[in-house]
Structures are given as C-alpha cells and as structure tokens.
N, C-alpha and C positions, 0 to 999 in steps of 0.2 A: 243611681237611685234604686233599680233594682237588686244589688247587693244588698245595700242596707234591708231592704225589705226582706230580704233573703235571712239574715241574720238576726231580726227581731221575730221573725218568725220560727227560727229555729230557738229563739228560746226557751217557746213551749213545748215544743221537741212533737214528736208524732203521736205521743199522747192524747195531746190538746189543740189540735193541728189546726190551724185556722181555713184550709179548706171545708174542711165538714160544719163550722161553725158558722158559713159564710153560707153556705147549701140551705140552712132552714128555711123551708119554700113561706113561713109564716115571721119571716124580718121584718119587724119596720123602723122607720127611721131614727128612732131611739136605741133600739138596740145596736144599729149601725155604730152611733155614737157611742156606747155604751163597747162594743167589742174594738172603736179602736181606739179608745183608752187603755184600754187592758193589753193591746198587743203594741200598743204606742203606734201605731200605723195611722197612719191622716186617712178619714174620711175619703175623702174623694178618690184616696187608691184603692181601698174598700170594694167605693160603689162599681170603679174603673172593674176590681176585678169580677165582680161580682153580677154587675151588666151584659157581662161577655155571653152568659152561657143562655140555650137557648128556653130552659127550663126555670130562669130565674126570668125572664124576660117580661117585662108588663104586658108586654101583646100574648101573654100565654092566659092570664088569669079567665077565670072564668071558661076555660076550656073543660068540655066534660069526657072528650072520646078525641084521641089520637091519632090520624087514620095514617099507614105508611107510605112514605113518599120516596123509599128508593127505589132504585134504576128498576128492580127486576117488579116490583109493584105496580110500576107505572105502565109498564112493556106489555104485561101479561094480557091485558088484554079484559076488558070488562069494567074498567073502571069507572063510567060514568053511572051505570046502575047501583054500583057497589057504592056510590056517593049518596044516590039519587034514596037507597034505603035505608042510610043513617040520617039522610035531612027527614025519614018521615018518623025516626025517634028523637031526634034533636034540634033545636033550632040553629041556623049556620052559624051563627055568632058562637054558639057552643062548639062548633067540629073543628078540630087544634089540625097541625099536621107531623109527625114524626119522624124522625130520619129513620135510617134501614133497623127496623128490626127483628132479625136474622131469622123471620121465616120465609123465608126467596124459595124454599120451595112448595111451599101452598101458597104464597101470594094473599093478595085480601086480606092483610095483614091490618091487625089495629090495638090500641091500648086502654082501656077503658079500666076504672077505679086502678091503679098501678099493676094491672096484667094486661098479659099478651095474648091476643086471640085470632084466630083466621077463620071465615067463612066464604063459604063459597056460594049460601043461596042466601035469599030473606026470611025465609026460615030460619035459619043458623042463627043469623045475625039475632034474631027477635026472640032466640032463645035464650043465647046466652046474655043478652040484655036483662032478659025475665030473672034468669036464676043469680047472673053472677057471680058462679062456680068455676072457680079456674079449670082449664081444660088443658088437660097434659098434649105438649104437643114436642116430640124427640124427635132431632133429624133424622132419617133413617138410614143404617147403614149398608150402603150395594155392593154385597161381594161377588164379586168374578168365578161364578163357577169351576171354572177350567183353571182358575190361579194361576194366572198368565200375567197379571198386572202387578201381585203381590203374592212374595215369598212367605215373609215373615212380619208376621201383625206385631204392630210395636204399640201403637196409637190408639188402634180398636181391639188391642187384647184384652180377654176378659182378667177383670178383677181380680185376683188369688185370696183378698179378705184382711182385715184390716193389720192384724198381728203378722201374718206373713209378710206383709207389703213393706210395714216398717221395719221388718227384719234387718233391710239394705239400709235403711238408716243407723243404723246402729253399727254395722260393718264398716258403713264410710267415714261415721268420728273416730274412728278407732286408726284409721288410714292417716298416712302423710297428704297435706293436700295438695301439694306438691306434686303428687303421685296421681291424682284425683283429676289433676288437670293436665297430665300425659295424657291420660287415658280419654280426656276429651278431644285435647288436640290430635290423638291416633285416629281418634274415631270420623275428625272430618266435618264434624256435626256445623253447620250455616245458619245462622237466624234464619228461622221460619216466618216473620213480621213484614219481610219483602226485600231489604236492604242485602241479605246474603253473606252477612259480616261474619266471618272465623268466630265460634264462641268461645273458646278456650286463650285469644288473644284479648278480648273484651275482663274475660274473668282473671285471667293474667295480668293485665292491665290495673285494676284495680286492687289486687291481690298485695303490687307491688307498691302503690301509694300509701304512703305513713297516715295514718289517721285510726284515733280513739275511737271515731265513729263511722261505720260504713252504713252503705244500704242496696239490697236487693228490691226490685219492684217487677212485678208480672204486669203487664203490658196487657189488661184486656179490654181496651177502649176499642174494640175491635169494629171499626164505624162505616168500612167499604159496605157500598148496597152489593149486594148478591154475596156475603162473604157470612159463616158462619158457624165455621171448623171452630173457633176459639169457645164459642157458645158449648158445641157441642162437648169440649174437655173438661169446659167451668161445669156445667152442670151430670155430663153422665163420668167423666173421669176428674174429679178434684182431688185427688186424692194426686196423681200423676204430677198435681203443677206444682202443689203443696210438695210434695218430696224431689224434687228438681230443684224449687227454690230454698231449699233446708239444706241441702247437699251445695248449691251456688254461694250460701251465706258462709256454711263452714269454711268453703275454699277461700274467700276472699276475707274474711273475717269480718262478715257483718252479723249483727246483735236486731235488726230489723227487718222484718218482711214486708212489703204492704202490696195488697191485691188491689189495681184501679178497674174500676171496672163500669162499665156505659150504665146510664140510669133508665138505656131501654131494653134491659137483661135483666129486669127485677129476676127473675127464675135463676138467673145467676149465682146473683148476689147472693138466692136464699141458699142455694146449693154450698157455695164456698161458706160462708157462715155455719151450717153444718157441721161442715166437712173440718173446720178449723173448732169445731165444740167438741168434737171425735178426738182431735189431738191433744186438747187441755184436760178431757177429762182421763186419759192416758199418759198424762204428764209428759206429753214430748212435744213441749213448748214451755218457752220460760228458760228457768234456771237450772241450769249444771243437768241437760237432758241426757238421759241414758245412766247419770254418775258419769260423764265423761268430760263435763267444765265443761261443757256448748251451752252457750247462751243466745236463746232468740224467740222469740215474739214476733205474731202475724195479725195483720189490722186489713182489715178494707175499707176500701173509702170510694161510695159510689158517686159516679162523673155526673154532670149536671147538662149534657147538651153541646158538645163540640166536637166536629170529629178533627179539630186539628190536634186535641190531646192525645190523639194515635200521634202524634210527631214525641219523640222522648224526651227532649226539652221542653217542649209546649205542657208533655205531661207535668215533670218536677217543678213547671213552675205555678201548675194548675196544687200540685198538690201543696207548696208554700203561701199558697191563697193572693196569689199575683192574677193577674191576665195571663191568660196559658199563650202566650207568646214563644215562638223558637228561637232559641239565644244561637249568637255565633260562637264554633268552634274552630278552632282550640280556644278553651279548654274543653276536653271530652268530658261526661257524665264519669265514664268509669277515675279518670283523677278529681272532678269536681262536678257534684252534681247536688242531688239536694241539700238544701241547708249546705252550699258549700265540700259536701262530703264527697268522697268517693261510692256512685252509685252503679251498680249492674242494671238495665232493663231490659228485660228479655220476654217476647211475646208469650200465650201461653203455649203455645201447640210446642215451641223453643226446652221451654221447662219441663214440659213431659216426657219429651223426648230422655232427659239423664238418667232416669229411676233403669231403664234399658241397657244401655253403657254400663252405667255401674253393676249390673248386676251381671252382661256378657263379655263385655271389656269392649273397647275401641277397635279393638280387629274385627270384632264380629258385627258390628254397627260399619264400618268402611267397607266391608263383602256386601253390602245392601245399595245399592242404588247406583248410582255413575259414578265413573271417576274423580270427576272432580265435587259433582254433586252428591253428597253421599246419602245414606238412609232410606226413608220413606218420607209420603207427603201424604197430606189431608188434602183430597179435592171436593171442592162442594160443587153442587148444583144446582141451576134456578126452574124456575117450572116451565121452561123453554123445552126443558126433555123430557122423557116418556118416564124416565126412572127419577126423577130426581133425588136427594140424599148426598151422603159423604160414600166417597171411597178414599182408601189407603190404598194409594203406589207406592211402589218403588220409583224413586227418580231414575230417568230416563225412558221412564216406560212412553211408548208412542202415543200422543195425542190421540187418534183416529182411537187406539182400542180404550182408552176410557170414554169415550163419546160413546163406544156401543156398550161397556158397561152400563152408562147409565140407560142406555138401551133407544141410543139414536133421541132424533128430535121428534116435538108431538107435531110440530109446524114446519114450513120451508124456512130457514134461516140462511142469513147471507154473512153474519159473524159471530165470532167469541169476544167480548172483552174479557180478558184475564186478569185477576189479580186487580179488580177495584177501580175505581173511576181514574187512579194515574195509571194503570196500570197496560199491558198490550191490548191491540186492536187489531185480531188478528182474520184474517177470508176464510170461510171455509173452506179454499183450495189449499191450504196450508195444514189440513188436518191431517195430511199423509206426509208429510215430512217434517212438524216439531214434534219433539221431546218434550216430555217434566221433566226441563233442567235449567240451571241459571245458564248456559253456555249458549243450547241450541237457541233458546230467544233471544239470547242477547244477539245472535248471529243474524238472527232476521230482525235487527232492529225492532223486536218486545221489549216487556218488561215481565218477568213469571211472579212477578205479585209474591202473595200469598195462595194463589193458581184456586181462587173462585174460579167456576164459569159462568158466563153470563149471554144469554145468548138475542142477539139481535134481529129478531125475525124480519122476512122481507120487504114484510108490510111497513115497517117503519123506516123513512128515508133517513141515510146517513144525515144527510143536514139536520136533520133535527136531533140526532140522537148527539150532536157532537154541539148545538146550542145548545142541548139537556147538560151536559158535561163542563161548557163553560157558565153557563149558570149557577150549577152544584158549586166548581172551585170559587166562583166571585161569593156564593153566599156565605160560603164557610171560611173563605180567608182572613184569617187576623189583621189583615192592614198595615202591618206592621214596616213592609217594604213595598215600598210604590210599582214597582213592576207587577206585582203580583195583586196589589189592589188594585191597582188600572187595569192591569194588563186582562186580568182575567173577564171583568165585565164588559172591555172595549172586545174584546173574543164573544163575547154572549152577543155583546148588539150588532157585530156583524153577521152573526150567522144567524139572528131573529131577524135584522131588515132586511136580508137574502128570502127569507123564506117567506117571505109577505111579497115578495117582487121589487120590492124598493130600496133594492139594492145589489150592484153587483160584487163581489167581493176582490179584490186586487190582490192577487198571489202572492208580488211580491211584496205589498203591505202585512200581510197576513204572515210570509215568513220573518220579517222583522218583527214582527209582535211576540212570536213565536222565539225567535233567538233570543231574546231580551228577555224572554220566560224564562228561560233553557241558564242563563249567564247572570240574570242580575238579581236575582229570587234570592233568598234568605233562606229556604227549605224547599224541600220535596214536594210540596204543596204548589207552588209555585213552576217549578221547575218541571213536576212531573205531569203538568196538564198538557202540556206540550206535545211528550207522545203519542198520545193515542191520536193526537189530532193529524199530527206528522202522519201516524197509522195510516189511519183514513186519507189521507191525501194520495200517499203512494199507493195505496192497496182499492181504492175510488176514485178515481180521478176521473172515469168516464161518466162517473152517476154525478159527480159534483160539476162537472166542468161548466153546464149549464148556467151556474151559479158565479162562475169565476170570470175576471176577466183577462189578466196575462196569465202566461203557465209556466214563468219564469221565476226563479228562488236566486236571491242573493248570498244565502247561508248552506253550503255541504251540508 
C-alpha cells in the first residue's frame, strides 16, 4: 500500500508535495476530503499520516507557550519555578510542552507566538512576554586558546562573502564528477548524522542508479536533546550546506534539493530561506546554472513534530505525506528512495563539510583528524559546563581536553551522554582515555553520536535518568514493529516501579528486553535504546544494584 501512496504522491512531484499541504495547522475536515481527491489518496491515510506529528495533534490546540522538555532542560536544574512563572502568565490548559529546542546551552528554553526564547529569571520571562521581540540567541563558539584541539577551522571558518564562496561552485560543474567523488572518497569524509557511513560510497551509489529523476535532501530534523551543531550551520553558516548539496546533486545527477528541517528551528528555517533568496536572485539555482547545463532547484519544507524523521526513511516518507515510518532495507534510499527515486540524505554538519574538500582537495581534509576518522567535528555543549557552546576538533582529539575547553563542569557530575538519547553513556572515569572518534567508542562499547555532550550531574540518580530515556524512546516510537512499541514502554515501567519501591527489576528479564531491542527493532530507534542502558549497567552497577535482583545476563 505504501508504494502506491508513494507514486501518487510523486505525481505532483515536489512542487506540490503533499507533505506541506497536509502541515496547514488550520485543515479541517473538508479539506481533508477535498486534498485527497486531488491526490486520489483515501482519507483515512491522510488523517493516518497527518495524526502522527506532534504539532498537528488535537491535544496541542489551544496551546499558547511551549516550554522545552529535553534531557538537558530537564537536568538543569530549576525547573519547577521556571514553570511555576509561566502558570502566573498562563493558564495550565494553555502551557503545551516541546521537544529539544537546541538551546541546551542556556536552558529555560521555551516557544511562544512561533519563536525561540530562554530565560533565566521572572523577569526575563515577563519581558519578553510584554514585548514579543525575538531575541537573537547564537550558540557560542569556544576556541582553544593554545589550538591544541583544532588545527584547521573547516566548520567555524569565517565566511569569505558570497561571490567568493560560489567561486567553487562554478569550478566544480566545470569538473568530471567522477573526479568530484575521488576526491571525497580520498578525503575519508564519514556521515556526521551518527551512522559513520563512507560519503563518497552513498553518493557513488546513487550516481550509478539509472534514473530521470534523482534527489538530494539535507537531513536537518536534528531532534537529540542536548544536540545543536546542525542549528548552528542552518542558521550562522547556510551558505556551507547549500553549496555541499549543489556540488552532491551535480555528482549524482540530481535536478532537486530539499532542506527538511524541525518546526522547532523556526530561526532556521528563516535563515535557509534567505540564504536560498541569495542564490535565485544570483541565478545559481534553476536552469543551465553558471551557462554550464546544471539544472536544480532548492525547496524547504518544515517538519511538523517527530523526532523519528531524523531516521532517513521515516524522513522520505514524512516528506511523500505518509506516516513517517522506517521502511526496510534493501532497497537503500541512494537506489530508491523518494518518490521511488534514487535519493542522497546527508545531515547538515555532513554538507558543509564538501565546500572544503573541493576547494583543498581530499589529501588535505585526510591530514585532519584520525586515521580512520578523518576531519573535524562539531562538539556541543549543555549548561552542565562552565563554557558551554560549540567547539570544532579534530577527530581524535582527547575527550578530557574538550571538557576543559569548555572550561570543566559548573557542578559535580558522574556522566556524559553522547551523541543523543541512543547515543553512549559514558563515567567520567573515562574522560582520560576516549577519543572523538568512531573507533575509540566503539572500543568501549559507545556510540560517538553526532558527539553532543550532555552531562549527568550527581544529583540525579541513574535510575531515573535511564526511565527518562525509556520514556522519550516509547513516546516517540512509530509503532510500527512490536519490539520497539512494547519494548520500549515495558523498559519505562520497569524502571518507574523500581523507583517508587514497587519493584525489583530482574537483570535477567531486563537483558532479554534489551536483546530483543538490540535484534528484532526495524531502526535505530529501537535498537539504539539499548545502549546506553547496557552503558549504565556496566559503567553503574553498584548505584543500580539496590534496585536489581539477579546480576546475571543471558545475552554477551
């Protein structure tokens, strides 16, 4: 059924795309009927897809102010007065709640009339209630003095101005792509999204698939609490993802761009909107760009409320106006992916990285960071530390000296999660022997995410912060594979009746839930809850054990 849906949906092509037609938060039931006439789509898949998101959702209407509910919001510490001073401007029935919106590091984070705002007193709060003047707020970026952590700024280089910048554009249609993507594959370059996928075999991949119509899409549904590197490129560097995804369409021969992008980055969204009015009114977008026969067009289309649309399936089928569900693979996106096509998804931080490459070649991009891991990375911070902000490393660079970049904790903490709620769960005794790199975490059974920090202060007991975690995955799962709809809530209500007393938890129940996570899950979502919890087992075991009753595992 979902092909066919696939295909009448690509009738009206990305033009007309029935994701954004489905998003008008003022649908009612008429027009339901009324759009799926027009795309011959039945009703009830419509409503199926269109119920999913958390912003279309009837339990949202009549919300006046959005307060933020991810990890690093929650953690920080103050949050019941920070409540207690929006119920004395709103009534509760008005106060909505919002997933992570990527200011982790001021915290107090909230959404009112479709902006982003952080306060830290009732003051604040009561001002900008009063005026309702958006208030600029830039992650900040922590350089390393002594340049010990980073050689060469690839990510937070400054700007050179807009005719310069597309100079490389113009260089690279003139190029064999062929040649376009040695010089990725030389370079090393790994999805920066969490997965660590070779990019040059992705864009090779699709390069090679027959097809009239291709597609490039930038990945900025960027939904981890405490994660907000992607934020910071959409908005102070768009220009970077925009010419990585120009130079990705050339190579593989796609004629479309589309920016997805979370509908709690409105600042985002205005930025890339911009940033792509910059290119049209310089003709390099569209048709026969430069005089060199390159043909392509850039669309955004803002996400409605799920953070499983970080998954790249779940994306192209949010953006075909289905239920953003994760299809199985094979077939990959790069041979089939929207509308059937052969699609690239590539995160943002991923895209910005090319405009660098192309312009120093792949040799000079593999001399930057580890051997295997090559480059640089975007690490963010939560207000768990004394400096919070973005720093650029080099991969490989030691754990411990970005923690004093950002200039140590402001509190006693006992962990990092990294890399997002599937992401490691790592002790601070560990901060003197990992790397930023996919290899040293994998060694200690992590995961290096998209390498957020997120930090765990002492105050808050593991058991709860790993019921907080099975809670998130059960609320956010699509349903779509039973391991993962059970699995994850029967995870939540063990670790809530533990911490109420009424209940001990059976280790080795708990590893079978966990295996069955781990094997029978349909995506990452699923699958990847698992770690951190394993984390925390092996890395707590003395804090938890209270809580346990065998300490025996049937699953290596």
């Amino acid at each position: 059924m979902s092909g066919n849906i696939t295909r009448l949906s690509a009738r009206q092509g990305i033009e007309n795309d029935l994701f954004t037609r489905l998003g008008n938060p003022s649908m009612e039931t008429g027009d339901l009927e009324e759009l799926a006439g027009e795309f011959l789509i039945g009703k009830a898949k419509l409503h199926g897809a269109r119920s999913f998101y958390d912003r279309l959702a009837p339990g949202n209407e009549g919300k006046k102010v959005h307060v933020c509910d991810g990890s690093a919001c929650l953690y920080a510490g103050g949050r019941p007065q920070f409540l207690r001073t929006l119920e004395g401007h709103f009534q509760e029935r008005e106060i909505g709640t919002a997933a992570c919106l990527g200011r982790c590091y001021e915290n107090a984070a909230f959404q009112y009339k479709g902006r982003n705002y952080s306060a830290r007193s009732p003051r604040e709060i009561a001002d900008i209630l009063a005026s309702g003047k958006p208030v600029a707020s830039i992650p900040p970026v922590i350089t390393d003095p002594e340049n010990r952590a980073l050689k060469t700024p690839i990510l937070t280089a400054q700007y050179p101005g807009f005719r310069e910048y597309y100079a490389r554009l113009r260089e690279a249609i003139k190029r064999d792509p062929e040649d376009i993507l040695r010089e990725i594959e030389t370079s090393g370059l790994r999805g920066r999204g969490g997965a660590g996928y070779p990019v040059a075999m992705k864009w090779q991949s699709a390069r090679n698939t027959n097809s009239e119509h291709k597609f490039i899409i930038c990945n900025g549904d960027e939904g981890d609490p405490g994660a907000y590197s992607d934020r910071y490129l959409l908005e102070q560097r768009p220009h970077a993802i925009l010419l990585g995804m120009m130079i990705g369409a050339y190579c593989i021969g796609a004629k479309w761009g589309i920016i997805y992008i979370r509908a709690e980055y409105p600042e985002s969204i205005a930025a890339m909107e911009e940033a792509i009015g910059e290119l049209r009114a310089n003709q390099l977008i569209g048709k026969n760009i430069a005089g060199e026969g390159f043909d392509f067009d850039l669309k955004v289309l803002e996400g409605q409320g799920s953070y499983l649309c970080g998954e790249e399936t779940a994306l192209i089928r949010s953006i075909e106006g289905q239920r953003p569900e994760p299809a199985m693979r094979p077939p990959f996106p790069a041979q089939q992916g929207l509308f059937d096509r052969p699609t690239v998804v590539n995160n943002a931080e991923t895209l910005a990285t090319i405009p660098f490459i192309m312009e120093n070649g792949g040799d000079a991009y593999r001399k930057i960071g580890a051997q295997r891991s090559t480059g640089t990375k975007l690490v963010c911070a939560d207000g768990c530390f004394k400096k919070p902000g973005i720093q650029e490393v080099d991969m490989g660079t030691p754990l411990s000296r970005i923690v004093q970049g950002f200039g140590g904790f402001r509190e006693p903490v006992k962990a990092l999660h990294i890399g997002g709620p599937l992401g490691g769960l790592a002790p601070v005794s560990l901060l003197d022997t990992l790397t930023l790199d996919f290899e040293s975490f994998s060694a200690h059974g992590l995961s290096l995410g998209h390498a957020s920090l997120l930090g765990i202060p002492e105050r808050v007991p593991i058991l709860e912060y790993i019921r907080h975690l099975f809670s998130f995955a059960a609320r956010e799962s699509c349903g779509k594979c039973f391991p993962c709809r059970l699995g994850t809530y029967r995870g939540y209500e063990m670790f809530e009746k533990a911490g109420k007393g009424e209940y001990k938890i059976d280790a080795a129940l708990l590893d079978d839930l966990l295996h069955t996570l781990e094997t029978g899950s349909l995506c990452a979502h699923g699958s990847g809850i698992a770690l951190p919890v394993r984390n925390a087992l092996q890395y707590f075991k003395e804090e938890l054990s209270k809580y346990m009753t065998r300490h025996t595992t049937r699953h290596p």
